[in-house]
C-alpha positions in Angstrom: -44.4 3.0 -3.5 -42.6 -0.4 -2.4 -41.5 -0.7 -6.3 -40.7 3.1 -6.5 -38.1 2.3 -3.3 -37.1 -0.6 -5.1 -36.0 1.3 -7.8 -34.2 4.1 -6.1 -32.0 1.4 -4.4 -31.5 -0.5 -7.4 -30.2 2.5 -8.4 -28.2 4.2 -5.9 -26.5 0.8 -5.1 -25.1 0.3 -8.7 -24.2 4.5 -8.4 -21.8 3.3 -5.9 -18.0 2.3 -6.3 -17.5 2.5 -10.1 -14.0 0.8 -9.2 -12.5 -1.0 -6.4 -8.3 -0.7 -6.3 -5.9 -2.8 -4.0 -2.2 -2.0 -3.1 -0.4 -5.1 -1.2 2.9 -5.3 -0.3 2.9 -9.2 -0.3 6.3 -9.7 1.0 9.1 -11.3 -0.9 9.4 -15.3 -0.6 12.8 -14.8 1.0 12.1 -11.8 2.9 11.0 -11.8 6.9 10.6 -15.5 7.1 11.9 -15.4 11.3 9.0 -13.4 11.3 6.1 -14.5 9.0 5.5 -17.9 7.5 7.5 -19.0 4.3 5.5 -18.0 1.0 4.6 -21.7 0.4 1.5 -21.2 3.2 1.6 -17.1 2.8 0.3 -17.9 -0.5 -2.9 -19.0 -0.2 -4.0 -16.6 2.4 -2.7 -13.8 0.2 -5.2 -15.3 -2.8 -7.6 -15.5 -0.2 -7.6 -11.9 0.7 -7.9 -10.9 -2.8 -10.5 -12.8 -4.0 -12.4 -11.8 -0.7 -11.8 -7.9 -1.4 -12.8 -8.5 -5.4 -11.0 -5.5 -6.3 -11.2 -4.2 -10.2 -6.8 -2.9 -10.3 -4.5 -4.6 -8.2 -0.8 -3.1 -7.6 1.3 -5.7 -5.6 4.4 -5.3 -4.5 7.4 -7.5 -3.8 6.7 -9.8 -6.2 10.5 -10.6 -7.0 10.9 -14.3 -7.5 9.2 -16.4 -10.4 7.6 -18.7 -8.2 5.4 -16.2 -6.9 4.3 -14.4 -9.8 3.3 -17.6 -11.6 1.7 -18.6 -8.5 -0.5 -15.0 -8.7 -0.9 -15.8 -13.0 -2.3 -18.9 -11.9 -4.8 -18.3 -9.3 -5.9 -14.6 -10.6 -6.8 -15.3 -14.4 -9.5 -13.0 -14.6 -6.9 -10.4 -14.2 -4.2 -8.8 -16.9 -1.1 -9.0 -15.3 1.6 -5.9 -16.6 5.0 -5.7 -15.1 8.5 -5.7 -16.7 9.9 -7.6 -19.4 12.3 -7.5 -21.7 12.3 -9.8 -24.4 10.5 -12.8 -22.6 14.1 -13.2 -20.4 14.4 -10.5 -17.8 11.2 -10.1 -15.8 10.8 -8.0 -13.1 7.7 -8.0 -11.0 7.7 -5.1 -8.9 5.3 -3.8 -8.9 2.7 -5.9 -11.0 -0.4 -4.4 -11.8 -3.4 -7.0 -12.6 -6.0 -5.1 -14.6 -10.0 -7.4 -14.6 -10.2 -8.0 -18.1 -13.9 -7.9 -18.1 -14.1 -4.0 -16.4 -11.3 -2.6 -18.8 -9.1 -2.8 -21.8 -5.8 -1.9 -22.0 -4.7 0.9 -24.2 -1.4 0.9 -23.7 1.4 -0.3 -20.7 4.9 1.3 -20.4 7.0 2.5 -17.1 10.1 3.4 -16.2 13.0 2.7 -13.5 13.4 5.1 -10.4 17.2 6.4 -10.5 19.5 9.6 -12.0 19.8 7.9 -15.5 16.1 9.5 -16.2 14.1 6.5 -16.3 16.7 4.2 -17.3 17.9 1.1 -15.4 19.2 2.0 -12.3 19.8 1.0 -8.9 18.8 4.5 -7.0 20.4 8.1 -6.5 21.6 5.7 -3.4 22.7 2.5 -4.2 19.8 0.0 -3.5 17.4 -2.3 -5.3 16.2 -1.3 -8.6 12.9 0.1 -8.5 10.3 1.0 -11.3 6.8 2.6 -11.5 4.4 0.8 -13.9 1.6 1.6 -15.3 -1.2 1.0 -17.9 -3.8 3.4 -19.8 -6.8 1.8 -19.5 -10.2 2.8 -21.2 -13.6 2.0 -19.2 -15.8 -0.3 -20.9 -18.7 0.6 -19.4 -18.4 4.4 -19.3 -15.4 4.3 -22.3 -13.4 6.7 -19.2 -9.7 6.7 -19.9 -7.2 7.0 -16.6 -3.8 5.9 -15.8 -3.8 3.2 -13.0 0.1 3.6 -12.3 1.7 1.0 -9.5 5.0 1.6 -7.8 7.3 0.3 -4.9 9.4 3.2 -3.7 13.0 2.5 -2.3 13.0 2.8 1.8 16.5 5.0 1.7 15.2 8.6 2.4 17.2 10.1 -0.2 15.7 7.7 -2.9 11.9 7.5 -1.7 12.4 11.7 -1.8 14.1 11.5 -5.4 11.1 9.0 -6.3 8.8 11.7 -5.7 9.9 14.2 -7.4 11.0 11.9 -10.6 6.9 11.0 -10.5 6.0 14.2 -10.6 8.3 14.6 -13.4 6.9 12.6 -15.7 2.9 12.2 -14.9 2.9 16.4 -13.8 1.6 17.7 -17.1 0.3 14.6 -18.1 -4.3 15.0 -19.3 -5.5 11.5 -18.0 -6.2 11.2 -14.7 -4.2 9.2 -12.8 -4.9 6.5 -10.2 -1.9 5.8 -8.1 -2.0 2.9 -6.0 1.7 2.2 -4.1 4.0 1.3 -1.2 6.0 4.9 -1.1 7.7 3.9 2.5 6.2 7.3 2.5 4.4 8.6 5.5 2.3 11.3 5.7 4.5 13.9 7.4 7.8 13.0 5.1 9.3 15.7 2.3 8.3 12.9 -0.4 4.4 12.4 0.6 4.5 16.0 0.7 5.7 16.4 -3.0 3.6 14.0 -3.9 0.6 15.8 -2.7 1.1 19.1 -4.8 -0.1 16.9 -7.6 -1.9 14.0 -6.1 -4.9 14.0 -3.5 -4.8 11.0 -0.6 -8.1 9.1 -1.0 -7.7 8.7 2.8 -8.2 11.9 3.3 -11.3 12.1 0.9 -13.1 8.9 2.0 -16.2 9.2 4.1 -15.4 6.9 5.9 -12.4 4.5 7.1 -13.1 0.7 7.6 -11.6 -2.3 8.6 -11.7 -5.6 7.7 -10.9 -8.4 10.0 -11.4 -11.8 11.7 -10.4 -11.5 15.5 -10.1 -8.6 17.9 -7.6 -6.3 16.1 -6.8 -2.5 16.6 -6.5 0.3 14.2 -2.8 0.3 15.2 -2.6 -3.2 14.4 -3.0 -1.8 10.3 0.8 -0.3 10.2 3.7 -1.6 9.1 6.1 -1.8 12.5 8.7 -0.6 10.8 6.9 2.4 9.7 5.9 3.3 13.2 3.3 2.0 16.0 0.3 4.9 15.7 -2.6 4.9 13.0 -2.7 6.7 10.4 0.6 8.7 10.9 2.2 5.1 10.2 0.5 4.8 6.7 2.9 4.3 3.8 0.9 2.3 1.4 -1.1 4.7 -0.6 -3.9 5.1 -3.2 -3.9 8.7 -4.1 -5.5 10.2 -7.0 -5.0 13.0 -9.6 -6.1 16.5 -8.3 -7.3 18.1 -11.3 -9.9 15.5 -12.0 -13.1 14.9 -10.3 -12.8 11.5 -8.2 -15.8 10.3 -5.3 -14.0 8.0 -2.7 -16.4 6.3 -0.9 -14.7 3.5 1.4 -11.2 3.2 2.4 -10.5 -0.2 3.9 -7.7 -2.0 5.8 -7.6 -5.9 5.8 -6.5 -7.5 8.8 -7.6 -11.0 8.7 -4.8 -13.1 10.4 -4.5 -16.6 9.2 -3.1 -20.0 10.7 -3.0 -22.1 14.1 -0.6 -19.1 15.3 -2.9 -16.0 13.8 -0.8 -14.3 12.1 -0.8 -11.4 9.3 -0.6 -12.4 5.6 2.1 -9.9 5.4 4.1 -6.8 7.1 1.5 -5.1 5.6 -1.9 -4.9 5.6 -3.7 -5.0 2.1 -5.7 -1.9 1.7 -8.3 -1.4 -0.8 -10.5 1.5 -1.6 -13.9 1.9 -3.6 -14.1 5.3 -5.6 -15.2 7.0 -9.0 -14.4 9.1 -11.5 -16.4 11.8 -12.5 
């Protein structure tokens, strides 16, 4: 009987969480530094955070400046980093998807920027930073399952955000792969361009059993947004992993991180990392 038990959690425990995917707006080396500490210290707590979570797909965001992409090369090489470059000169790491190299292979990698010149450079239907959407086909190698892990890092101007939306519908709508989409939208739940994006995509917030939190001192739920984005969990939420709707996928854990760091305690970022463990059928 013991060994009969033994066996059914054996089982039920590997059953669980085929894939674990991040999204983490790490904040740009030159961006907020009044308000959080310079990257130089940032860094290691972000690290810190990832190799704590141990997620299978990373999407980061703001990753703009050389020095901290080499600095996430160097400290995350059991991962396959894909952003953009063009011919070894122009890089441009946002978003950056690192793929574990011992969970998947990589089938192909394309993307596209966000703009009116239909996927072309561009600076935005309003004139902002470029933006992109990455993203890499990626075959299982334990259940040969193909999907389409796709990153992103929408603009904050409404009319862009909106436009970014609809242009991702666009191209991924009548796509056969599932898609995995994992993204800072500066998209909350109640805006036009969440809404577009849910007549193709499904929120895995809203599918998860369960919502968790992850954290190292007294912390509230509010304490996950983005204060820019508002002061009330989960109408502040704009970082997203959402899924394709007309494939089968089990969420099973939707997790905040809210470790603070430092003598001072603060966040790693001005936004929490958020990882959730799901499956596809």
């Amino acid at each position: 009987m013991k060994f009969f038990l033994l066996v059914l959690l054996t089982w039920s425990l590997n059953s669980l969480a085929k894939m674990r995917v991040m999204t983490f707006n790490t904040t740009c080396s030159v961006c907020n530094k009044k308000t959080y500490n310079k990257f130089r210290h940032r860094k290691h707590w972000i690290i810190d955070t990832i190799k704590r979570s141990a997620p299978d797909l990373i999407s980061l965001q703001e990753v703009l400046l050389p020095i901290q992409l080499n600095w996430f090369k160097k400290n995350l090489k059991e991962y396959e980093p894909i952003f953009f470059r063009k011919l070894l000169i122009f890089r441009y790491p946002d978003p950056t998807l690192f793929i574990k190299k011992d969970k998947f292979e990589i089938i192909a990698k394309n993307g596209f920027w966000l703009g009116p010149l239909w996927g072309k450079f561009s600076l935005g239907w309003k004139i902002g930073l470029p933006r992109r959407v990455q993203h890499a086909l990626l075959r299982d190698r334990e259940t040969n399952q193909e999907f389409l892990f796709v990153g992103s890092h929408f603009d904050n101007a409404q009319k862009n955000k909106t436009q970014s939306a609809s242009m991702f519908i666009k191209r991924y709508g009548k796509t056969d792969f599932p898609i995995l989409f994992a993204a800072d939208t500066n998209l909350r739940p109640h805006d036009e361009g969440y809404s577009t994006l849910s007549t193709f995509l499904n929120d895995t917030f809203d599918m998860s059993p369960r919502i968790s939190f992850i954290k190292n001192s007294n912390t509230t739920p509010d304490e996950a947004c983005n204060v820019e984005k508002g002061l009330k969990f989960p109408e502040c939420r704009v970082d997203h992993v959402m899924t394709s709707k007309s494939h089968r996928w089990n969420v099973y854990d939707w997790v905040i991180d809210q470790y603070r760091y430092g003598d001072d305690q603060k966040f790693t970022s001005d936004h929490r990392a958020l990882y959730v463990d799901l499956e596809l059928l």
